[in-house]
NUROVEX-528978 format. One line per 4 residues: number of its first residue (from 1); their letters; for each residue x, y, z of C-alpha. Coordinates in nm, 3 decimals, decimal comma. Last residue first. Layout:
NUM) A) X:Y:Z  ...
This chain:
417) XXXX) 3,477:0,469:-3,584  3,331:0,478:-3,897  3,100:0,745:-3,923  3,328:0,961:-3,792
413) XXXX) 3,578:0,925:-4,062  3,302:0,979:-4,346  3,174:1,298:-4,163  3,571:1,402:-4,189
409) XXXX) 3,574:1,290:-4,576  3,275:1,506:-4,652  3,391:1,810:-4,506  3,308:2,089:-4,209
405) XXXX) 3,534:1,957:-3,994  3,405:1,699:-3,710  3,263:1,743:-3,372  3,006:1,419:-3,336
401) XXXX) 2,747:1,460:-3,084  2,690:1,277:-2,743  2,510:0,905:-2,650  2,714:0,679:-2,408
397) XXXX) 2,431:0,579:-2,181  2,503:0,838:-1,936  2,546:1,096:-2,135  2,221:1,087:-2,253
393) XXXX) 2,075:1,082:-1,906  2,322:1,405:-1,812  2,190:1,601:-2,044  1,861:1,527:-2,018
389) XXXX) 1,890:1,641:-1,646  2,079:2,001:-1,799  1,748:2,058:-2,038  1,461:2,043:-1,769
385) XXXX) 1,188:2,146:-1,926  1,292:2,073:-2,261  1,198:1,721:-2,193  0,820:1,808:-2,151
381) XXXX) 0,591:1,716:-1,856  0,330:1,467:-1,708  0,442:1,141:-1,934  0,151:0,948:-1,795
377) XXXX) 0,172:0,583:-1,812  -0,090:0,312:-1,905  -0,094:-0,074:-1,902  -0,277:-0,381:-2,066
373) XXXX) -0,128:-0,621:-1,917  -0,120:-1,006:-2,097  0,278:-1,036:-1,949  0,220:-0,970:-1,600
369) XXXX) 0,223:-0,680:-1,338  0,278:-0,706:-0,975  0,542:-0,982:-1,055  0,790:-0,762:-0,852
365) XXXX) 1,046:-0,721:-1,143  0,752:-0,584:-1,394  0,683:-0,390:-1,110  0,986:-0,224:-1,129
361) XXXX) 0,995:-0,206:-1,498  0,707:-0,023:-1,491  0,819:0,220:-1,201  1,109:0,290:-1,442
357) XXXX) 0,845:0,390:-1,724  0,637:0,630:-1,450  0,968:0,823:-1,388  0,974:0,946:-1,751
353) XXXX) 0,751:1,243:-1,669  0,917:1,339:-1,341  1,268:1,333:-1,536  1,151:1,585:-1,807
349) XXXX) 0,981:1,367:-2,067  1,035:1,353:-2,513  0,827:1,109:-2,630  0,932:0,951:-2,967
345) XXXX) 0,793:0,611:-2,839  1,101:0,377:-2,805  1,378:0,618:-2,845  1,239:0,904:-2,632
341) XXXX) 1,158:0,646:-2,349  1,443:0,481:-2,330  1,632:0,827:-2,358  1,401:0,976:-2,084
337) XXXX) 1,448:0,634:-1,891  1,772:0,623:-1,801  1,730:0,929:-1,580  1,483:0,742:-1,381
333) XXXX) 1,674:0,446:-1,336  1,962:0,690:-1,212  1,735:0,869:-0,972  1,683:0,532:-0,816
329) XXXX) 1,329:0,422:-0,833  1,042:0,357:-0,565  0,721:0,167:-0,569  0,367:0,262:-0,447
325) XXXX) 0,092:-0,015:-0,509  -0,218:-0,120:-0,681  -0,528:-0,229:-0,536  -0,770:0,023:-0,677
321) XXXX) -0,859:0,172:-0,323  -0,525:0,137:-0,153  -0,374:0,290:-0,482  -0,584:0,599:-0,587
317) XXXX) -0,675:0,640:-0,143  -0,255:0,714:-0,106  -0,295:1,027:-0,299  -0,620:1,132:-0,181
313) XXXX) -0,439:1,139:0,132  -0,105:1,282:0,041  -0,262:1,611:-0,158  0,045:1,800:0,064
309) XXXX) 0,296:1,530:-0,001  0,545:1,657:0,223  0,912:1,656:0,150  0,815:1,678:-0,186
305) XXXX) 0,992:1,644:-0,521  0,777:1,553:-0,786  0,892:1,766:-1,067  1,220:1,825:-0,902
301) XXXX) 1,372:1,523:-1,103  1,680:1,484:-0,976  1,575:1,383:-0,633  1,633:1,493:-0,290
297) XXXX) 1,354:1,484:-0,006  1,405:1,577:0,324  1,097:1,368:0,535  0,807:1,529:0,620
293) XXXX) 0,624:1,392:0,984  0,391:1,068:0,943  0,076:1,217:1,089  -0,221:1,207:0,774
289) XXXX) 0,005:0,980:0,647  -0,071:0,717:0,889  0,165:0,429:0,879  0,101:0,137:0,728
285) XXXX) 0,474:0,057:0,693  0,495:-0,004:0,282  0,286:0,233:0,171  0,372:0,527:0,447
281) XXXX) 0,706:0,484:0,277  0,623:0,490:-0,040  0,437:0,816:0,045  0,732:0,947:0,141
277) XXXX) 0,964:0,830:-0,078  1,144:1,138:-0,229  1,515:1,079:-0,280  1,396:0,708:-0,381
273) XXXX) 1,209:0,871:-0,646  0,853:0,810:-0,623  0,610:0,589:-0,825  0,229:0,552:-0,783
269) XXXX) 0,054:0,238:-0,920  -0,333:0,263:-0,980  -0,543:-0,025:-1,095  -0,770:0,007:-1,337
265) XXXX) -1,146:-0,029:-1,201  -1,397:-0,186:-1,400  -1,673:-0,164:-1,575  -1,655:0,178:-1,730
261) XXXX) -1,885:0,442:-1,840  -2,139:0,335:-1,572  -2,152:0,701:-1,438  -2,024:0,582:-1,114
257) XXXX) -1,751:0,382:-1,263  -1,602:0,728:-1,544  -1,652:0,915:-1,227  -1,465:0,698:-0,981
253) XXXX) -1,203:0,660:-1,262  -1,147:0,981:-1,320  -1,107:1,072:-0,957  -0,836:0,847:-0,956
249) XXXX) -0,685:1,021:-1,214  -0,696:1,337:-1,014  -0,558:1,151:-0,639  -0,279:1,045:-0,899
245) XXXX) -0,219:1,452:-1,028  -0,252:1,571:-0,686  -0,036:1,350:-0,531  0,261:1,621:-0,377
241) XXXX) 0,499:1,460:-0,588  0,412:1,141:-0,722  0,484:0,995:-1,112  0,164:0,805:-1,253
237) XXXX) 0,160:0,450:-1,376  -0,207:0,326:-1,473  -0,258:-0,054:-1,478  -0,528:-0,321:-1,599
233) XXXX) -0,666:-0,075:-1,887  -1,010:0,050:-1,889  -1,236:0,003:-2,198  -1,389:0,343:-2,212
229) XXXX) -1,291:0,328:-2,617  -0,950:0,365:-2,504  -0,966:0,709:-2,593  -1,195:0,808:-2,338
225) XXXX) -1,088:0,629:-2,072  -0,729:0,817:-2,139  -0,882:1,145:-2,193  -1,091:1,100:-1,846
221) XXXX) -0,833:1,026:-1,685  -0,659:1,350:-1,831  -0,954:1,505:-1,738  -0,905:1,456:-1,360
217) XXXX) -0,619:1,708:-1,316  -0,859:2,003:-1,354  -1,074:1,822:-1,080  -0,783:1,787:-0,890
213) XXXX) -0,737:2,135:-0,913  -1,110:2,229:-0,744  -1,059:2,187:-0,363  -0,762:2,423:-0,368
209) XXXX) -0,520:2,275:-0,089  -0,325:1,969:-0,167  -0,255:2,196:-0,515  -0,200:2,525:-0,415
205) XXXX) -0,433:2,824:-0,669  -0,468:3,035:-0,369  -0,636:3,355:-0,498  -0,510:3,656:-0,305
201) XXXX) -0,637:3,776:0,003  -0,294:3,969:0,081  -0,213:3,877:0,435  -0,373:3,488:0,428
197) XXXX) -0,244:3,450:0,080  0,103:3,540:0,168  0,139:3,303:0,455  0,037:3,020:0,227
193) XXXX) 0,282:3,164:-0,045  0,556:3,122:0,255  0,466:2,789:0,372  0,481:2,664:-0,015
189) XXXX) 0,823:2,823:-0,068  0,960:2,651:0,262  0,783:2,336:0,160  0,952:2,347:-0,235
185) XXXX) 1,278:2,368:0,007  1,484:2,709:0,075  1,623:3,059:-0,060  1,301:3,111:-0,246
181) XXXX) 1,234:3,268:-0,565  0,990:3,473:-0,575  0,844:3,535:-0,966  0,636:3,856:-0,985
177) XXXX) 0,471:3,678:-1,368  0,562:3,843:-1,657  0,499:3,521:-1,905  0,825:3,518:-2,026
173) XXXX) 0,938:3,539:-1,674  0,775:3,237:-1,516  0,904:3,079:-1,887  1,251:3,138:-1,752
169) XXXX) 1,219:3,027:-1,429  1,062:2,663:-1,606  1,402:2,646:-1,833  1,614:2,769:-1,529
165) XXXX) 1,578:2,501:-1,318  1,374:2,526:-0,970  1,656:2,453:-0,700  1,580:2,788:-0,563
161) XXXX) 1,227:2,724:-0,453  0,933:2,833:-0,615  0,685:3,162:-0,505  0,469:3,266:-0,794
157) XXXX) 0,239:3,586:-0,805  0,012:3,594:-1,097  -0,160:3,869:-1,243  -0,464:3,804:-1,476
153) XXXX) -0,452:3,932:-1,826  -0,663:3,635:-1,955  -0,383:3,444:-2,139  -0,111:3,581:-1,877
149) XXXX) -0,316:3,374:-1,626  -0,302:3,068:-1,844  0,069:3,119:-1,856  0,169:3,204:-1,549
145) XXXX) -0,064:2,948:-1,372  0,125:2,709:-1,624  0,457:2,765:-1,534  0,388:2,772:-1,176
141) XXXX) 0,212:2,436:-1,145  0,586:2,301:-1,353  0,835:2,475:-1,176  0,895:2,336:-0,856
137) XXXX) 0,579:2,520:-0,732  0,396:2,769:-0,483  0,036:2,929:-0,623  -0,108:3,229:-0,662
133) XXXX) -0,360:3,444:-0,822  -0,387:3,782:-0,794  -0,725:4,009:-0,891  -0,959:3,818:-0,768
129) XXXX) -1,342:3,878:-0,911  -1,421:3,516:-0,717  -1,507:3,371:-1,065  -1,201:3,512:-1,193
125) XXXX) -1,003:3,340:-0,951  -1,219:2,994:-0,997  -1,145:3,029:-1,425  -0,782:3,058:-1,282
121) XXXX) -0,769:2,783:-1,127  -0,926:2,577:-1,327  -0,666:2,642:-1,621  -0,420:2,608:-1,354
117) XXXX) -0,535:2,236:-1,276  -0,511:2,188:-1,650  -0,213:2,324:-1,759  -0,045:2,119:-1,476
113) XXXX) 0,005:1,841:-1,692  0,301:1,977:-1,839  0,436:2,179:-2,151  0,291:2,520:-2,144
109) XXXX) 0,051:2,522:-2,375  0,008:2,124:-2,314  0,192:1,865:-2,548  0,444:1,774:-2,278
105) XXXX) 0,137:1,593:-2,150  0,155:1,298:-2,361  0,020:0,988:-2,263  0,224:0,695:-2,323
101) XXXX) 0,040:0,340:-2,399  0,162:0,022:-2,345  0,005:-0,300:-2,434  0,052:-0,650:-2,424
97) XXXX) 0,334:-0,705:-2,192  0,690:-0,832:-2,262  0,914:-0,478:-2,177  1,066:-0,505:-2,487
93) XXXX) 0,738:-0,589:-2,657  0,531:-0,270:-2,532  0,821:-0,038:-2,603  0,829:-0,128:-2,947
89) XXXX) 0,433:-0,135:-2,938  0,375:0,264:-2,799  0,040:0,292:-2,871  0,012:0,670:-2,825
85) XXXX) -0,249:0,874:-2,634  -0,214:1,251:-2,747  -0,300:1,556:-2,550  -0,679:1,688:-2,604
81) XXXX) -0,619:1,931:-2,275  -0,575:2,281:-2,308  -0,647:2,527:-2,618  -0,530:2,835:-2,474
77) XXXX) -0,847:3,092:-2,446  -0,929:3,081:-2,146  -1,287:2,915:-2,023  -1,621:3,118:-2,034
73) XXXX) -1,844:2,921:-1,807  -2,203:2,875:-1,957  -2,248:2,515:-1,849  -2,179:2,620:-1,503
69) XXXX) -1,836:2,506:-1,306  -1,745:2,280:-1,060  -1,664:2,003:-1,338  -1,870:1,683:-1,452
65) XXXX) -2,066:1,857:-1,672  -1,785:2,049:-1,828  -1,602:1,721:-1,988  -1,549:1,864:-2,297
61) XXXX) -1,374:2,168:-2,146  -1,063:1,948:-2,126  -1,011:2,046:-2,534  -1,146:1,802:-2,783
57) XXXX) -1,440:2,029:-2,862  -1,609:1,828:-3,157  -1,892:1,697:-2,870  -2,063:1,382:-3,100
53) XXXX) -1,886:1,138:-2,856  -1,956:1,289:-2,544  -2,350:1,238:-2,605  -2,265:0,899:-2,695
49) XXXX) -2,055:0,871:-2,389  -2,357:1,012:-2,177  -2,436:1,367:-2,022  -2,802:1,409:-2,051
45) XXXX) -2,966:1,192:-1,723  -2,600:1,056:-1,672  -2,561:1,394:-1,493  -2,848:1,398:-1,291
41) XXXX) -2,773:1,062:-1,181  -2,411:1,173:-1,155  -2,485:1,400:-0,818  -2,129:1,534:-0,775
37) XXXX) -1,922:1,564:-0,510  -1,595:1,771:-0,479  -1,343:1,644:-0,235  -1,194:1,894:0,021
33) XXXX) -0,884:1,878:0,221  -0,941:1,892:0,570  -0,491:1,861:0,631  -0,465:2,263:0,615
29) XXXX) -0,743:2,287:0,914  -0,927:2,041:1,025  -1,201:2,150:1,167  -1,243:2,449:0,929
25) XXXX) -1,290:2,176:0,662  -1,053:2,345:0,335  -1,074:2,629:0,044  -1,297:2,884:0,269
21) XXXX) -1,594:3,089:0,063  -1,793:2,765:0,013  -1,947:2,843:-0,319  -1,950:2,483:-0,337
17) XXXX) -2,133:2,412:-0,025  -1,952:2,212:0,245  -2,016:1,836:0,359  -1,839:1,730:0,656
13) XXXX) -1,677:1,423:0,556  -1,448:1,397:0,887  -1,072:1,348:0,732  -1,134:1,338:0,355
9) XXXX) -1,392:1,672:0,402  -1,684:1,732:0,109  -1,752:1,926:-0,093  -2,110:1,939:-0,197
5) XXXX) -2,384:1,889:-0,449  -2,218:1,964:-0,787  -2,366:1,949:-1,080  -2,295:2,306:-1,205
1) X) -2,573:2,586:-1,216
């Protein structure tokens, strides 16, 4: 038996059982996303940070009793989660605030944050006896349902768009997934795996849809509570796409407050690429994001493009709620950051992972955070995801190889000019 009591509807808060056969409110339809609720004084009754403490697992799983799942859940085997917080102090002083730390999610199985939604995932699917699981992607969410599937012998169908690059395509196929690639957007690919669940009855695995991935997502919070000693930091920068991995941290927090493992609540800054501003956008207007239309979103880093955040209103509830903010960056700041970041932390991001350091400076800029922060960002993915962008960022700032003869005295020539 897990400690969960309910899920619960963000639009109406109709409360639905866990083993709720559906994945959203049937009043609402694709927007009734579901939040999972947990009763935490049973689970401060035996789970506690001292408790936590002594637990030698440093994989997600730790943090079992506040998942959907029973306490005798047999996870996959890929060692997921336990990704390194760094204390990045070069990068701390050139940017004039007190701390910075990078969280490294590149360090996953398959390289990304996503590892851990699909991890759930596919523990759900097997749960449910499915046979497929599913899910549309850029690259990333797809990557690592193929891989933690492919680590249970589960079969995964993946639908991405076209623009996906060909490092994430190419670990689809490593892992044998049925990879479709779509002639269209990240929304046309997501429309069609939605259509394809509802023929086939496979396992939808959708992020702004599946209930339980933001509780996969979560444990990075967690991580990063954790490993501050549960002494929250005053700001946590997270990259947006379709908001499931903010709406996750936030989650993290709420837990980490409710349980009284924290004191206070960090706040939460979202950043988008100007290319893909939606919920920006809805951020700076007040508008309604429940029935702002899509937009067309273009951005180099494909990570967290979305013409429609589909996890949008937990999404905008981990800023509103924590009093932080949504900002936007050029795709040019956020290129310059993978070598910015690289060289000032040894972290090697995709563009979506190094967004979060130009949305730093931003607010930096904005006065919406000060010198005597204590401040957080998420790296969510792996450099080598996305080889061609970090091409182009090095090259930007001036940085290629040297092509010299094989001899002393042309290295020597090189080196001096």
């Amino acid at each position: 038996m897990s400690n969960v009591i309910g899920l619960a509807c963000v639009i109406c808060g109709t409360m639905y059982p866990e083993d709720f056969a559906g994945y959203v409110c049937t009043d609402h339809g694709n927007e009734g996303i579901l939040d999972v609720r947990y009763d935490y004084e049973r689970i401060g009754a035996t789970f506690t940070r001292e408790v936590l403490a002594e637990n030698r697992d440093r994989t997600m799983w730790r943090y079992l009793p506040l998942m959907p799942l029973a306490s005798d859940t047999v996870v996959p085997p890929l060692s997921i989660g336990g990704t390194p917080l760094y204390d990045v102090k070069p990068l701390a002083a050139r940017l004039g605030i007190a701390n910075l730390w990078v969280k490294d999610e590149g360090r996953q199985p398959t390289a990304s944050l996503k590892d851990r939604a699909s991890a759930m995932a596919v523990v759900k699917a097997q749960a449910r006896a499915a046979e497929v699981v599913t899910t549309a992607s850029t690259g990333n969410a797809a990557a690592a349902l193929a891989g933690i599937a492919a680590s249970v012998g589960l079969r995964s169908v993946i639908f991405v768009p076209s623009s996906a690059p060909e490092a994430k395509i190419a670990q689809l196929l490593a892992y044998g997934s049925t990879v479709a690639r779509v002639n269209g957007t990240y929304t046309d690919a997501f429309e069609l795996c939605m259509e394809a669940v509802a023929e086939y009855g496979w396992y939808n695995r959708n992020t702004g849809y599946n209930p339980f991935m933001t509780e996969g997502k979560k444990t990075a919070g967690l991580e990063i509570l954790e490993d501050l000693g549960w002494e929250a930091p005053d700001a946590i920068f997270v990259s947006v796409g379709d908001g499931s991995i903010i709406g996750g941290v936030h989650k993290a927090v709420k837990d980490a407050f409710a349980l009284g493992w924290i004191d206070r609540v960090p706040r939460i800054f979202g950043i988008q690429a100007a290319g893909s501003d939606y919920l920006v956008q809805a951020f700076e207007s007040g508008e309604d994001v429940l029935t702002k239309p899509p937009i067309s979103a273009e951005t180099v880093a494909d990570s967290i493009s979305a013409d429609l955040p589909r996890d949008r209103i937990k999404a905008m509830a981990a800023v509103t709620e924590t009093g932080g903010a949504y900002l936007r960056v050029a795709d040019d700041e956020i290129l310059a950051a993978i070598p910015t970041l690289a060289r000032g932390s040894g972290v090697f991001a995709e563009p979506a992972g190094a967004a979060p350091y130009a949305g730093i400076v931003a607010a930096l800029d904005r006065g919406l955070i000060g010198a005597g922060d204590r401040v957080v960002m998420l790296a969510t993915g792996s450099g080598l995801k996305d080889v061609a962008s970090v091409m182009s960022a090095v090259a930007a700032v001036g940085t290629e190889p040297m092509y010299i003869d094989p001899n002393l005295e042309a290295l020597k020539a090189a080196l001096s000019n």
